[in-house]
C-alpha positions in Angstrom: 0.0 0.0 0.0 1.6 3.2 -1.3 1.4 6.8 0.1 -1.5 7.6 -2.4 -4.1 4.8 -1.9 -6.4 6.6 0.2 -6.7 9.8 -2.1 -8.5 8.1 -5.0 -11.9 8.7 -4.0 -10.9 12.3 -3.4 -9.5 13.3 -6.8 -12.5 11.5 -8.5 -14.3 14.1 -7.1 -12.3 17.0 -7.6 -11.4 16.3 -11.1 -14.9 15.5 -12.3 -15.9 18.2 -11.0 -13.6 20.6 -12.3 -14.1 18.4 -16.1 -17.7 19.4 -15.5 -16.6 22.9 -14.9 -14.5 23.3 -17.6 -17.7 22.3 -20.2 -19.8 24.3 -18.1 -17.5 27.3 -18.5 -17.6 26.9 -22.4 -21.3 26.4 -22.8 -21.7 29.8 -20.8 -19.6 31.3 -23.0 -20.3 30.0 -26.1 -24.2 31.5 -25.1 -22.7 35.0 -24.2 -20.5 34.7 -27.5 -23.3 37.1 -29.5 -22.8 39.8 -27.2 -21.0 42.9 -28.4 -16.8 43.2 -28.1 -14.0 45.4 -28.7 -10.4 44.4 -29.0 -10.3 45.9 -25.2 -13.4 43.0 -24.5 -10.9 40.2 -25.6 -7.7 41.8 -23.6 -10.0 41.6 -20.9 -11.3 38.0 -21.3 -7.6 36.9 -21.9 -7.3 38.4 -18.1 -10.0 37.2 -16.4 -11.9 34.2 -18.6 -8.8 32.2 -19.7 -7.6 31.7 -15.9 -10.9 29.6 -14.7 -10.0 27.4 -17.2 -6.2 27.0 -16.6 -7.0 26.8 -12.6 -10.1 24.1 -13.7 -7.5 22.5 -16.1 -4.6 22.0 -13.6 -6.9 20.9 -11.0 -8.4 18.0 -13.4 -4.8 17.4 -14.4 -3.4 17.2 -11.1 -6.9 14.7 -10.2 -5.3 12.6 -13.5 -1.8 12.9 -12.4 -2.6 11.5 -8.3 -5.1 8.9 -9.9 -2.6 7.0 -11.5 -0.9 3.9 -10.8 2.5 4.8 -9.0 4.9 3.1 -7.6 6.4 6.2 -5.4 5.8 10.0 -4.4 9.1 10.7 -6.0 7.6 11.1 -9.9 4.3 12.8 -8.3 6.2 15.2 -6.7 8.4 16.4 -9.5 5.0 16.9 -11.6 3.4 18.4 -9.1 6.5 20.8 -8.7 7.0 21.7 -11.7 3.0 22.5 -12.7 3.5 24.6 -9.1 6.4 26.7 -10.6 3.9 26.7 -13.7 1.2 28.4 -12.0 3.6 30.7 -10.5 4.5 32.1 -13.6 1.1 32.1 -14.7 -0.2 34.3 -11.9 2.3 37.0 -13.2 1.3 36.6 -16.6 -2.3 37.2 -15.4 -1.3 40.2 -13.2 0.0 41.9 -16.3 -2.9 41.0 -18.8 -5.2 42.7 -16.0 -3.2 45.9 -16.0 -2.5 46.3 -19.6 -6.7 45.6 -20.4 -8.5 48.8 -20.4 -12.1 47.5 -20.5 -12.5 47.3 -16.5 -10.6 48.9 -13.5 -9.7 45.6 -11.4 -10.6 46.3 -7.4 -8.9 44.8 -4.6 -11.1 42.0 -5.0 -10.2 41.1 -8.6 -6.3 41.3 -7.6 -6.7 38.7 -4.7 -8.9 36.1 -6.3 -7.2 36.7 -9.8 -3.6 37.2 -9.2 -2.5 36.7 -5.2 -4.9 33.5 -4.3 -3.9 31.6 -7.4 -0.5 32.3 -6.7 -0.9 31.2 -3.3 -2.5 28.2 -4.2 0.5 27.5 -7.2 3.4 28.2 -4.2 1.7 25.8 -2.1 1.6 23.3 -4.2 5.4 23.7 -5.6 6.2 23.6 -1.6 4.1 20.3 -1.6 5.6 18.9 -4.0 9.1 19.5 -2.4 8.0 18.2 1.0 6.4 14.8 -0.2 9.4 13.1 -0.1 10.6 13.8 3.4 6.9 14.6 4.7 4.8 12.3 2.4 1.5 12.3 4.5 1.5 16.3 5.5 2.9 17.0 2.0 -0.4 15.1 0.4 -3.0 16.9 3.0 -1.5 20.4 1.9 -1.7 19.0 -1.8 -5.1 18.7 -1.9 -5.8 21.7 0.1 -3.9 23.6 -2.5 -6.3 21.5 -5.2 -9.5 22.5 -3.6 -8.7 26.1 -3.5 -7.7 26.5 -7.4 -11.2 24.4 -7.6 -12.7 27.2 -5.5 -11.1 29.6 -6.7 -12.2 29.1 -10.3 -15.6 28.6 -9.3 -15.5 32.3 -7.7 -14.0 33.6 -10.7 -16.4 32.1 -13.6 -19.4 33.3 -11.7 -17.6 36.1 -11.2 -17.3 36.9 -14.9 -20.6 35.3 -15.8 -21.9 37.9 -13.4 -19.8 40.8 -15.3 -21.1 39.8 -18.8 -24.9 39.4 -17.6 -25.2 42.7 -16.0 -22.2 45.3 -17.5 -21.8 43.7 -20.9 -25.4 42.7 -21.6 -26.7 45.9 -21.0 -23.8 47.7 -24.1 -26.1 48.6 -27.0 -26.2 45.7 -29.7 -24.2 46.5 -33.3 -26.1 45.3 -36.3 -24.3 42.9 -39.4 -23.3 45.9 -40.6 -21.7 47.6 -37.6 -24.4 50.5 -37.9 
């Protein structure tokens, strides 16, 4: 009995659930897709949509990675490490994209459940990962913490900017074919 045996059941959950989120997340916007946009709209989206899905991806791919057969923490833990140091990088990225968009004025809000809890949530995991070795058991717990807040997280956001497009982007007046 390995390390990981007892965490099946858990990352069923969490990655079906984030799977579900993901298609969930493209229906939504595949409905809102009629609405009007600007270049400034898409600088925007590339801010604050793309992010649900890379936090839904990474937890369904972290679900995936956990799930499978190993033999050892050691090959977990450098995957889990290195999509840590991934996230990191991609918290920056999305800190940038929301300062350079013009369409929307980000509040303190935006900046901690956009940029400083996903970042939080990425560190933790990278320290995870470098702790499972030595720390196996504790290392796991703060894994899946670390999983169920990017899950959070991304839930927060894509109602978040669900909410945004019903009531601030709905209510922009409606172009015709012919951009009259």
């Amino acid at each position: 009995m390995t390390a990981l045996d007892g965490w099946e059941n858990f990352y069923v959950i969490v990655g079906s659930s984030a799977g579900a989120l993901i298609g969930l997340q493209f229906v939504v916007m595949t409905l809102l897709a009629d609405m009007p946009t600007s270049q400034s709209d898409i600088q925007a989206g590339n801010a604050f949509g793309t992010s649900n899905i890379v936090h839904f991806g990474v937890v369904l791919l972290l679900s995936a990675i956990i799930s499978a057969p190993w033999d050892g923490i050691a090959g977990v833990a450098i995957l889990n490490g290195l999509i840590g140091f991934a996230g990191m990088v991609y918290a920056v990225v999305v800190a940038r994209r929301m300062r350079s968009q013009t369409t929307y004025r980000p509040i303190l809000e935006d900046w901690l459940f956009y940029v400083w809890f996903p970042l939080a949530a990425y560190t933790i995991l990278a320290v995870s990962a470098c702790a499972a070795c030595s720390h196996t058991r504790y290392a796991l717990f703060v894994l899946g913490a670390a999983v169920l807040f990017l899950l959070f997280i991304g839930i927060r956001n894509a109602w978040d900017t669900v909410m945004y497009h019903v009531f601030v982007t709905s209510k922009k007046p409606r172009q015709t074919e012919r951009g009259e």
